[in-house]
C-alpha positions in Angstrom: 0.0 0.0 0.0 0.9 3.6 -0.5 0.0 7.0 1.0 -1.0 10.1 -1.0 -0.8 13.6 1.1 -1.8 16.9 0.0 -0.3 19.6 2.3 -2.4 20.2 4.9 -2.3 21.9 8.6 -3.4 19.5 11.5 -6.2 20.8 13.9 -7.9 19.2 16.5 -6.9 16.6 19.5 -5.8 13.1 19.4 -4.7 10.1 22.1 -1.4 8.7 21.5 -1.2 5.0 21.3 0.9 2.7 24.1 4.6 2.1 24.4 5.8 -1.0 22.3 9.3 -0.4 24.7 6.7 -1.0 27.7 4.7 -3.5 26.2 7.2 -5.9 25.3 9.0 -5.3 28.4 5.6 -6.1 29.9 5.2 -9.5 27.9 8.4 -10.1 28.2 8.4 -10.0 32.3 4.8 -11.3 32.5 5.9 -14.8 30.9 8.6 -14.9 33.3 6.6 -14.1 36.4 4.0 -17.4 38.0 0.7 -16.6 38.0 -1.3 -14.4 35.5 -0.3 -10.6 34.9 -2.7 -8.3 33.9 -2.2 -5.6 30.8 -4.7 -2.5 30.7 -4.0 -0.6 27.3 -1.2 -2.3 25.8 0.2 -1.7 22.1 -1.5 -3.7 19.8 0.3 -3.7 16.6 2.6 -5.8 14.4 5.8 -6.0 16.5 3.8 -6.2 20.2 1.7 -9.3 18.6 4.4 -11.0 17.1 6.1 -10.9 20.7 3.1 -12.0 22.3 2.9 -15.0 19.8 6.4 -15.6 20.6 6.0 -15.5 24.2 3.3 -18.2 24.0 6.1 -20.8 22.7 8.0 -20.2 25.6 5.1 -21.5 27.8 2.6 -18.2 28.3 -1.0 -18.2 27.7 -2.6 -15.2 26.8 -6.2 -14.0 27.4 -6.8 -11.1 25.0 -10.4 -9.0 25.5 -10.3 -8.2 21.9 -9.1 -11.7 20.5 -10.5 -11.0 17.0 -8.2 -7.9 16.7 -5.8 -7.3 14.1 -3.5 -4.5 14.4 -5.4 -1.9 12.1 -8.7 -2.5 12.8 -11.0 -0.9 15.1 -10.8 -2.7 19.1 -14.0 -3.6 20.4 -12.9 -2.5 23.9 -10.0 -1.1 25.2 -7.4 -3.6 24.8 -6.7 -6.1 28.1 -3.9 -8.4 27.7 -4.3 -11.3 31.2 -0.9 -13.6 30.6 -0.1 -16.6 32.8 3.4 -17.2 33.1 6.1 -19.9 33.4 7.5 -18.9 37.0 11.1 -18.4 35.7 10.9 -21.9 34.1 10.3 -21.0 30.3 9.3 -23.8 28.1 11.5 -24.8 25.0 9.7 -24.0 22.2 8.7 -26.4 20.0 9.2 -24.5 16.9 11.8 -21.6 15.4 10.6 -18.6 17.4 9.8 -16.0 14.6 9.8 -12.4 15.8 8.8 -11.1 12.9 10.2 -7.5 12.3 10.3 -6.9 15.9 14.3 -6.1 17.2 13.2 -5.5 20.5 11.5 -9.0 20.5 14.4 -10.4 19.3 17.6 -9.2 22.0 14.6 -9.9 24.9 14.5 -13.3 24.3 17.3 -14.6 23.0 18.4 -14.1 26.7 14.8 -16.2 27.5 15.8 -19.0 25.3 19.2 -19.3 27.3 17.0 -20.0 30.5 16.0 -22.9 29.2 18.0 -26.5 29.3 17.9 -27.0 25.6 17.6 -25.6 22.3 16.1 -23.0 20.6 16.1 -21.1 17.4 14.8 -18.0 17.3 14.4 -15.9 13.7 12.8 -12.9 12.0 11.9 -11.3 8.5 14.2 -9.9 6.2 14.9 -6.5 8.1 15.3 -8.9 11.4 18.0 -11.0 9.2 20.3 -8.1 8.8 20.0 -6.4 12.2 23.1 -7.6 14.7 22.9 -9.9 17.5 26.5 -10.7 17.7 27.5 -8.4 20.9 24.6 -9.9 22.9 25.4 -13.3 22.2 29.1 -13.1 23.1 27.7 -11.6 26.5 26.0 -14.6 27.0 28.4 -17.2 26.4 30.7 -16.7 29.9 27.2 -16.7 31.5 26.9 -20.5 30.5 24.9 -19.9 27.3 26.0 -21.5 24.0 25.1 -18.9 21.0 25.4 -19.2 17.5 24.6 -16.9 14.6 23.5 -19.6 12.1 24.6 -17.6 9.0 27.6 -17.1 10.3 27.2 -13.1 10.1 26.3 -11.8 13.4 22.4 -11.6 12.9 19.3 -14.2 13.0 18.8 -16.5 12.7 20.0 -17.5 16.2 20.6 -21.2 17.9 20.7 -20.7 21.9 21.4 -23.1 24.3 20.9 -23.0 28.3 21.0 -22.9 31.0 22.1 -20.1 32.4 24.0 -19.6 35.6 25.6 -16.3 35.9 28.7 -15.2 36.6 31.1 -12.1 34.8 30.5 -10.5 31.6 30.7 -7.3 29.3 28.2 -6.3 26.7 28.7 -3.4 23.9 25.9 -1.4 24.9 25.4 0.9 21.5 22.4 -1.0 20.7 21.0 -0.6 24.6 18.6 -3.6 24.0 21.6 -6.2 24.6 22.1 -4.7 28.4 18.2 -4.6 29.1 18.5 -8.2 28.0 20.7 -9.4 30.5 19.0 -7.0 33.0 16.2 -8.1 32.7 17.2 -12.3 32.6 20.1 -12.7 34.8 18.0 -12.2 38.1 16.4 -15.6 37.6 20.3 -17.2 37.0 20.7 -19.3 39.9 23.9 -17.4 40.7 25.0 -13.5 41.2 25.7 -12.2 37.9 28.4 -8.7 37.1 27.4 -7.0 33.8 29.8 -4.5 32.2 28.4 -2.3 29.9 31.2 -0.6 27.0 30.0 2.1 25.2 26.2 2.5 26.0 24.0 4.7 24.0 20.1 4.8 24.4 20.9 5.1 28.1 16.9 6.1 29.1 15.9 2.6 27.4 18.0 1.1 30.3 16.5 3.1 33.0 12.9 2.0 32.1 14.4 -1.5 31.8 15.5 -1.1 36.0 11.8 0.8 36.8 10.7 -2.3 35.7 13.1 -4.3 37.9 12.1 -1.8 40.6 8.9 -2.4 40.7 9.4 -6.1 40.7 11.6 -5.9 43.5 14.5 -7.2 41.8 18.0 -7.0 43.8 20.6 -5.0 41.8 23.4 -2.9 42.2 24.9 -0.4 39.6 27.9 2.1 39.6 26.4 4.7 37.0 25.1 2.9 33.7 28.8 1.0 33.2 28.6 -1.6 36.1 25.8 -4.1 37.2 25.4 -6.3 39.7 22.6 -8.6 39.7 21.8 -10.8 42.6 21.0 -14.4 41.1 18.3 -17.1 42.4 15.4 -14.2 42.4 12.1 -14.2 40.7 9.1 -12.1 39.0 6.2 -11.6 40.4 2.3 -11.5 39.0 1.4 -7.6 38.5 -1.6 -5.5 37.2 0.1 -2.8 35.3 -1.7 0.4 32.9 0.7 0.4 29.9 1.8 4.9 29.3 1.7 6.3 26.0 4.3 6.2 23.9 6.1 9.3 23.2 8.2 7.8 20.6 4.4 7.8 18.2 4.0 11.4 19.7 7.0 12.7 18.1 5.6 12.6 14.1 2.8 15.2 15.7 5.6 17.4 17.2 5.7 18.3 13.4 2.6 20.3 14.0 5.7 22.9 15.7 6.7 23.4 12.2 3.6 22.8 9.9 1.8 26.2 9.1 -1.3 27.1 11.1 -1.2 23.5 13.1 -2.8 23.4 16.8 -2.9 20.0 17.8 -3.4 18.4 21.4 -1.4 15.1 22.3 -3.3 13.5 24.6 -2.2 10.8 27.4 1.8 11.6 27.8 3.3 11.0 30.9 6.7 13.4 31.8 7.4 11.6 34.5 7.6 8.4 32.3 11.7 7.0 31.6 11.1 7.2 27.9 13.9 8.9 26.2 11.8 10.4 23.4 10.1 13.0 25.6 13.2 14.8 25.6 12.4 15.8 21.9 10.0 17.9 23.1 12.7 20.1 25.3 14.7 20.0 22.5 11.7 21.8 20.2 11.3 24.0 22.5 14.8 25.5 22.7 14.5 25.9 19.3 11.6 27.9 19.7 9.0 25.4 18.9 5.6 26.5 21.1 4.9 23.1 22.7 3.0 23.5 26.2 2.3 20.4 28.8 -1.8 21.8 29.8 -4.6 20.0 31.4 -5.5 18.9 28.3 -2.5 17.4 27.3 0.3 18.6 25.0 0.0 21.8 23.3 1.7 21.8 20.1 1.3 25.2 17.7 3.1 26.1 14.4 6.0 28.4 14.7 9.4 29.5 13.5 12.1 27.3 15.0 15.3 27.8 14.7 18.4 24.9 13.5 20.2 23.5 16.1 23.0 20.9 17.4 21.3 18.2 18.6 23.1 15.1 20.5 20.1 12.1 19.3 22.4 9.5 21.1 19.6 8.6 23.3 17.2 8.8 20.8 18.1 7.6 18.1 14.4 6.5 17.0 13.6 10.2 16.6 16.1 10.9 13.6 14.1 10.5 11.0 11.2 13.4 11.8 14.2 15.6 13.4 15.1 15.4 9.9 11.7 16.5 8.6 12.0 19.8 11.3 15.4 20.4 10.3 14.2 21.1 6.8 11.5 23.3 7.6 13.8 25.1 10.6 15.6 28.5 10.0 18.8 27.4 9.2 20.9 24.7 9.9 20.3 21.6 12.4 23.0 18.8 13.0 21.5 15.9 14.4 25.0 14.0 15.7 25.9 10.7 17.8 23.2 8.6 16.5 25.9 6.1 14.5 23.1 3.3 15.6 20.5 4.7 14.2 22.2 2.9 11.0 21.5 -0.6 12.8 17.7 -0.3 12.8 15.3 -1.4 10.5 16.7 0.3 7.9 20.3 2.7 7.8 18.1 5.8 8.9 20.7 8.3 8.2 21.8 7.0 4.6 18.0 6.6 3.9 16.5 9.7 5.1 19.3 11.2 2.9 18.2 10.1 -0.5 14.2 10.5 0.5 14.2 14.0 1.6 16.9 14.9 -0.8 14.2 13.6 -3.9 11.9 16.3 -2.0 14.6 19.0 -2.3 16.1 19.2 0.9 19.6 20.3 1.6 21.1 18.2 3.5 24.2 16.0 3.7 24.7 12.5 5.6 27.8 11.9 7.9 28.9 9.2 10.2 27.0 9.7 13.2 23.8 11.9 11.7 23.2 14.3 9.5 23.0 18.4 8.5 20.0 19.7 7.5 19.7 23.3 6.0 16.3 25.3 5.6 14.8 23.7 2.4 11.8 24.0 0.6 10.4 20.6 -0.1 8.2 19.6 -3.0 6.0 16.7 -3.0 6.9 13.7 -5.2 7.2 9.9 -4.7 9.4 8.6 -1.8 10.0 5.1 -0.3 9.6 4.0 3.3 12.4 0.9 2.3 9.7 -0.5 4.4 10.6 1.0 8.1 7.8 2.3 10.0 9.7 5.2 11.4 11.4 6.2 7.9 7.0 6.0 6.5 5.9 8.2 9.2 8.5 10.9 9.1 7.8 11.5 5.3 4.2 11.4 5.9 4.5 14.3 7.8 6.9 15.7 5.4 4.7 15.6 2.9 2.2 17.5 4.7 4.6 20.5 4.7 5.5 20.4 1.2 4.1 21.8 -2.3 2.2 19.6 -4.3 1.2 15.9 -3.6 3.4 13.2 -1.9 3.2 9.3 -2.2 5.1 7.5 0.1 5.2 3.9 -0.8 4.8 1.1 1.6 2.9 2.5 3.5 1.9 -0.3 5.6 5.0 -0.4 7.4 3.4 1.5 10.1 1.6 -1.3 11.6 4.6 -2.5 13.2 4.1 0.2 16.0 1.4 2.7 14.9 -1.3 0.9 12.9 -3.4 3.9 14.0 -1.4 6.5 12.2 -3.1 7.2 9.3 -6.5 7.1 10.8 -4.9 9.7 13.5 -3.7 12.2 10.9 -7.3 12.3 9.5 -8.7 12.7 12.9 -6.5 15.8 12.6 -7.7 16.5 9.3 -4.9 15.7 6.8 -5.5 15.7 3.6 -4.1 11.5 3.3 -5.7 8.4 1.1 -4.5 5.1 0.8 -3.4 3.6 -2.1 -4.1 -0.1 -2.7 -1.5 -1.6 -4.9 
C-alpha cells in the first residue's frame, strides 16, 4: 500500500497509542513471572503481537479481550492483555521462534531461550536477518549460554542453548537492548551475575528496563550505567500494570511545531515516564517550537524554529522526523551521535538522505547523523524501504511540502502505529491510501 498527502495543517486533538518499549518489556516479564499478569492498554500492533505470539512458545498463555483484533482494525474494547506465566521456568519452544520484524522481541528473548536446558532457534523477516545480534550473544556465552549466529554473520537467525548460571561478563551497549536483556534475565540465573556495559547509548531505554526491575523488586546494584550487579536465584512476580503512551508515536505530531497554522493536542503523555523520546520535546522547545504540557494534554502550535546541534544518542528513533524539522527550521540543524541509528530497520541516516533529498532538501549525511539546512520541499514519490519510522517521518513531510506526496509502503506503520493514518485524519490531513 501507499500513502497520498496533499499539504495540509493539523487541527484538533488526538490520544497517543501505548509504548511497544513498555509492552514488550511487559510480555516479556509477564511470561517470566508465575501466575497471570494483567495488561490494561497495551500496544496492539505488528511487533507487540508477534512478541506475544512468541512468548506463548516459551510457555505463556494469553487471554486477550479483543481476540478477533488485528492490528489496524478498530478494538472492540480497550485492549486487556491477562498472561499466565512460566514462573522463571520457560518452556522450550517447539518450533523456530519468529519475531517477525520486531528487534526489541528479538535481543529480549534470546536471553529467555538461554533459561532454558535445551535448544532454541529463534528468527525474523528480512529486516530482522540483517540487524546484529553478535555483541549480545558473546555476552551470554561466559554466563553458560551457548550462542550461535546460524549464518555465520552476526544476525538471525540464532541457535541458543541453556541454561544459564551467571557469573562475569561485558556487553557493547550501542544497541542498549543487549544490556536490558541481561537485565532483565540474569536475576532468575541461579547465581550472582556482574554486567559491564562498553560504550552504552540509548541510556533512558535502560532506565525503564531497571523501573521495571524496581517495581518487581528485583535486587541489583549499579555504579552509573557502566557496572551491574545482579543478585542471582530471584524471581518475578504477578502484576496488574496500565501500559503509558508512547512518546516515541508522539514525536511525528511534534511536526505540528513546524507545519503552518497547526494546533494540535497530544493526549495521554506522561513526563514523569523514563522514555527517552520526551526529551524531543525540550529539544523543540529550545529551538523555539511552542509546545506546552496543559490540562488537556500537550500543546503543540506552528511556529518559526530555529536549527540547532542536537546530540540524538539517546534517541536515536527520533532521527528521522528531526530530519523532517530540520528542513522546515531556520537554518541549519546537525542531528549527531546517532551512529546506531544505522542498525535499525533500515540505515536511517543513509535513507532519510536520499528521501528528503528527492523532495529537495539540503542536506548531507555523515557518520554519526546528518545536517540539514532550511529547504523547501516539494511533493513527489518517496519510499519507506519499508521502516515504519522512515513512513511516518515522510508522511509528515509531505504535509509540509508543495504539491502531492506518495510515500510507498505504507503499511510499514503497523509494526508500531497501525493507527497512524487514521490519527492524521482525525486531525484532518488531507491522506488516502493507495491499494497496490
Amino acid at each position: 500500500m501507499d500513502m497520498l498527502i496533499t499539504p495540509s495543517h493539523l487541527r484538533g486533538e488526538i490520544a497517543i497509542p501505548a509504548s511497544k518499549s513498555h509492552t514488550i518489556r511487559a510480555l516479556v516479564i509477564a511470561t517470566l513471572a508465575p501466575g497471570r499478569s494483567i495488561l490494561h492498554a497495551p500496544l496492539v500492533s505488528a511487533d507487540t503481537l508477534s512478541c506475544r505470539a512468541s512468548c506463548a512458545l516459551f510457555g505463556a498463555t494469553v487471554h486477550d479481550n479483543n481476540v478477533e483484533a488485528q492490528p489496524a482494525a478498530p478494538l472492540q474494547a480497550p485492549p486487556r492483555w491477562e498472561i499466565a506465566g512460566t514462573a522463571g521456568t520457560p518452556h522450550q519452544p517447539q518450533d523456530i521462534v519468529d519475531v517477525g520484524n520486531s528487534g526489541t522481541s528479538m535481543n529480549f528473548l534470546i536471553s529467555t531461550a538461554g533459561l532454558i536446558d535445551g535448544y532454541s532457534v529463534l528468527s525474523g523477516d528480512a529486516q530482522i536477518k540483517r540487524r546484529p545480534v553478535q555483541p549480545l550473544l558473546e555476552a551470554l556465552q561466559p554466563l553458560g549460554v551457548t550462542t550461535h549466529a546460524l549464518a555465520r554473520n552476526g544476525c538471525p537467525p540464532v541457535l541458543v542453548q541453556g541454561r544459564m548460571r551467571g557469573g562475569v561478563t561485558q556487553v557493547q551497549s550501542r544497541i542498549s537492548q543487549y544490556l536490558s536483556s541481561l537485565l532483565l534475565h540474569c536475576p532468575l540465573a541461579p547465581n550472582d551475575t556482574e554486567i559491564r556495559a562498553l560504550d552504552l547509548a540509548e541510556k533512558p531505554y535502560v532506565e525503564m528496563t531497571l523501573r521495571w526491575l524496581d517495581k518487581q523488586g528485583i535486587q541489583y546494584e549499579q555504579a552509573g550505567m557502566e557496572q551491574f550487579r545482579v543478585k542471582g536465584n530471584q524471581t518475578f512476580k504477578p502484576f496488574d500494570e496500565q501500559i503509558p503512551a508512547d512518546f516515541s508515536s508522539a514525536t511525528f505530531f511534534l511536526c505540528g511545531a513546524v507545519i503552518p497554522d497547526s494546533d494540535i493536542i497530544l493526549r495521554g503523555l506522561d513526563f514523569n515516564d523514563s522514555q527517552g523520546d520526551k526529551a524531543i520535546v525540550t529539544m523543540l522547545q529550545a529551538m523555539g517550537g511552542s509546545l506546552e504540557q496543559t490540562d488537556q494534554g500537550l500543546h503543540v502550535r506552528s511556529s518559526q524554529v530555529r536549527g540547532d546541534e542536537l546530540d540524538l544518542g539517546d534517541t536515536p528513533d527520533a532521527l528521522p522526523v528531526m530530519a523532517v524539522i530540520g528542513c522546515l527550521a531556520e537554518g541549519t540543524t546537525r542531528l549527531r551521535n546517532v551512529a546506531h541509528a544505522r542498525f535499525k530497520e533500515t540505515d536511517r541516516i543513509a535513507v532519510m538522505r536520499q528521501e528528503l533529498r528527492a523532495m529537495g532538501a539540503d542536506i548531507d549525511e555523515h557518520e554519526d547523523g546528518l545536517t540539514i539546512r532550511t529547504s523547501r520541499l516539494h511533493g513527489t514519490t518517496v519510499d519507506s524501504h519499508h521502516d515504519h519510522r522512515i513512513a511516518m517521518a515522510l508522511c509528515m513531510a509531505g504535509l509540509a511540502a508543495q504539491g502531492t506526496t506518495v510515500v510507498k509502503h505504507i503499511e510499514a506503520v503497523q509494526v508500531t502505529f497501525p493507527q497512524f493514518p487514521d490519527l492524521l485524519r482525525q486531525l484532518g490531513a488531507e491522506v488516502r491510501i493507495i491499494e497496490i
